[in-house]
N, C-alpha and C positions, 0 to 999 in steps of 0.2 A: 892027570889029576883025578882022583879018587870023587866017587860022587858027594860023599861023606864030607871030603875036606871044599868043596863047589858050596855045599851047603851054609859051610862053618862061615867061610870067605863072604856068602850074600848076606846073613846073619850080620857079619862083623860092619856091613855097607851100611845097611838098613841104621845099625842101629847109631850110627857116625853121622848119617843124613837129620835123624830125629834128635842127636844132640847137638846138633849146629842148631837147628830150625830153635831150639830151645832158650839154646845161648841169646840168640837173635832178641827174644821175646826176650827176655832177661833187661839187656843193653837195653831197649825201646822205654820199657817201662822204668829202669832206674835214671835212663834221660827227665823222663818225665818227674821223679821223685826228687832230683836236684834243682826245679824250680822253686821260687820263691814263693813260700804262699802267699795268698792276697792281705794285703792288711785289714786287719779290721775296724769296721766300723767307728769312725772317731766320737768319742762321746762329745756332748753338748760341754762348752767350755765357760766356766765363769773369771768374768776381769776381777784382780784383786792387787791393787795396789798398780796400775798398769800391766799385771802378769796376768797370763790365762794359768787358771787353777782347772786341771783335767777333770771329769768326771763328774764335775757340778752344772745345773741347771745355770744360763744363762738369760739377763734380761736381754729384750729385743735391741737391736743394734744403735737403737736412735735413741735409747733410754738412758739419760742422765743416771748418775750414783744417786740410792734410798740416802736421805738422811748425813750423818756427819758423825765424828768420833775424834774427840780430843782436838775438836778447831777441825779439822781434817774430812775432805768429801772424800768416801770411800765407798765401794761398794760392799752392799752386803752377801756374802756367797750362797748360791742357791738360792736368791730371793729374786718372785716374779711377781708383779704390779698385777692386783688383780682389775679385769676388766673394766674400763671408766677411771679408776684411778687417777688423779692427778702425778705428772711425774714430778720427782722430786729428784733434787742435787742441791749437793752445798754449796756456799760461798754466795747464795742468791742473798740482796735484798730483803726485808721485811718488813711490810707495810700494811700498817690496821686502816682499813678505808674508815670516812668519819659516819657511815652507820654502824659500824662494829663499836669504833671506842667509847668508852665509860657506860657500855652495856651489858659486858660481862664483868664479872668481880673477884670471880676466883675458878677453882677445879679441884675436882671430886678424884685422886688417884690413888685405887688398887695397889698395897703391898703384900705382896705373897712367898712363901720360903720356897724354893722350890721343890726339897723335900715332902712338903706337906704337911710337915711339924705340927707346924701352929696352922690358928684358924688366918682369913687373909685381914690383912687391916686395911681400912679407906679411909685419908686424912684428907679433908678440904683443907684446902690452904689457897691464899689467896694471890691475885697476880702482882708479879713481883715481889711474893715471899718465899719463903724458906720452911724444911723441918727436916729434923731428925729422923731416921728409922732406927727404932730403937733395939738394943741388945746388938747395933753394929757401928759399924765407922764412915756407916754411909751419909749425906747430907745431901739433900734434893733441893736443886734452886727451881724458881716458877716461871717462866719468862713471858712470850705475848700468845695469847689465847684467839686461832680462829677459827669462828663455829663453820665453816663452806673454805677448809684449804683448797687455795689451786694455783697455782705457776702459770704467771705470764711473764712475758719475758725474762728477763734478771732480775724478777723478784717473787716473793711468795706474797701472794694475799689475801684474802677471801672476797669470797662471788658473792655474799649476802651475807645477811646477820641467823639466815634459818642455817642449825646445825647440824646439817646434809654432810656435812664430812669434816667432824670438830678433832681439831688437833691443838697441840699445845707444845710447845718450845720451854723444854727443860735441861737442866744440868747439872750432872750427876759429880758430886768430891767425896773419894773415898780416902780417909787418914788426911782432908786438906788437900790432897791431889786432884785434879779433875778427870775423869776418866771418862766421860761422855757428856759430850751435849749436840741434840738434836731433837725431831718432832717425834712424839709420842699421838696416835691415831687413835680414836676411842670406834671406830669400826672395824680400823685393821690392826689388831693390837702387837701383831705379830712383825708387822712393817716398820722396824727401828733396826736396828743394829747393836743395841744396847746389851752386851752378856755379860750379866754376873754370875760365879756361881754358886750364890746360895740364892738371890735374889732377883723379881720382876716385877716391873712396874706398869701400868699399864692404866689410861685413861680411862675413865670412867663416862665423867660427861662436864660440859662446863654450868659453872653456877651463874645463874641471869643475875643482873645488879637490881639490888630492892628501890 
């Protein structure tokens, strides 16, 4: 054998050694690439209807449903009880203690387009009445006004007559339909479940009895 062709032949080793070693690495790391990736991160889940709705803010585990919608205790998605708040769920009880009754007479409630259209309107209307929002087919009933909302046990009722967290029990008929009733908050205006879309309503404050 010619030195020429010794050479060829180590050449053809060398280079047979370095495409196994290659190969090798290849196989290693496409093992690796047919694992699963990790899943990710599960977002925070909101209850709606007894379903978890993905990707919404959830209230804390022990927290009753905000409020009520057509008779119905539901929650509302993405909504978090701000600190101190009293919990709220429907189907509670309502009870005016006898320092609250015949001490307030009515309530002061904010209508606004939510457009911005128009300027907002504030119609006191008294407890246990009714009014129109006009230029729609909306009709707001009034029901019991308390200045200190707070939940004990199966019932709602207030902690005093100072109104430290004044809420108010309304009911929303649009076309004669009922389409909401639940507490409207004049701290947390935002704490209902109430969505219309041209319209929001929103407490103001309650009027004291003269």
């Amino acid at each position: 054998m010619t030195a020429t062709s010794a050479s060829v032949r180590r050449l053809i080793l060398v280079g047979l050694a370095v495409a196994i070693s290659l190969a090798a690495v290849a196989i290693y790391f496409a093992a690796f690439d047919e694992q699963p990736a990790p899943a990710p991160p599960r977002a925070a889940q909101a209850i709606q209807g007894g379903q978890a709705v993905p990707g919404q803010a959830t209230l804390p585990p022990d927290h009753p449903p905000v409020g009520a919608q057509s008779g119905d205790a539901q929650a509302s998605p993405g909504l978090v009880a701000p600190t101190g708040h009293p919990q709220m769920g429907g189907g509670r009880l309502i009870r005016v203690p006898d320092e609250v009754k015949g001490k307030w007479q009515a309530v002061k409630l904010r209508v606004e387009e939510k457009s911005g259209a128009t300027t907002p309107q504030v119609f006191t209307v008294r407890l246990g009445g009714q009014f129109d929002i006009p230029g729609s087919k909306l009709r707001v009933r009034v029901g019991e006004f308390l200045p200190a909302l707070q939940v004990s046990g199966n019932e709602v009722t207030s902690a005093s007559n100072n109104p430290s967290n004044p809420a108010v029990m309304v009911t929303v008929e649009e076309d004669g339909k009922e389409s909401f009733k639940g507490w409207l908050f004049g701290k947390f205006p935002e704490m209902q479940p109430f969505d219309h879309p041209m319209y929001r309503i929103t407490l103001v404050e309650g009027v004291p009895a003269s």
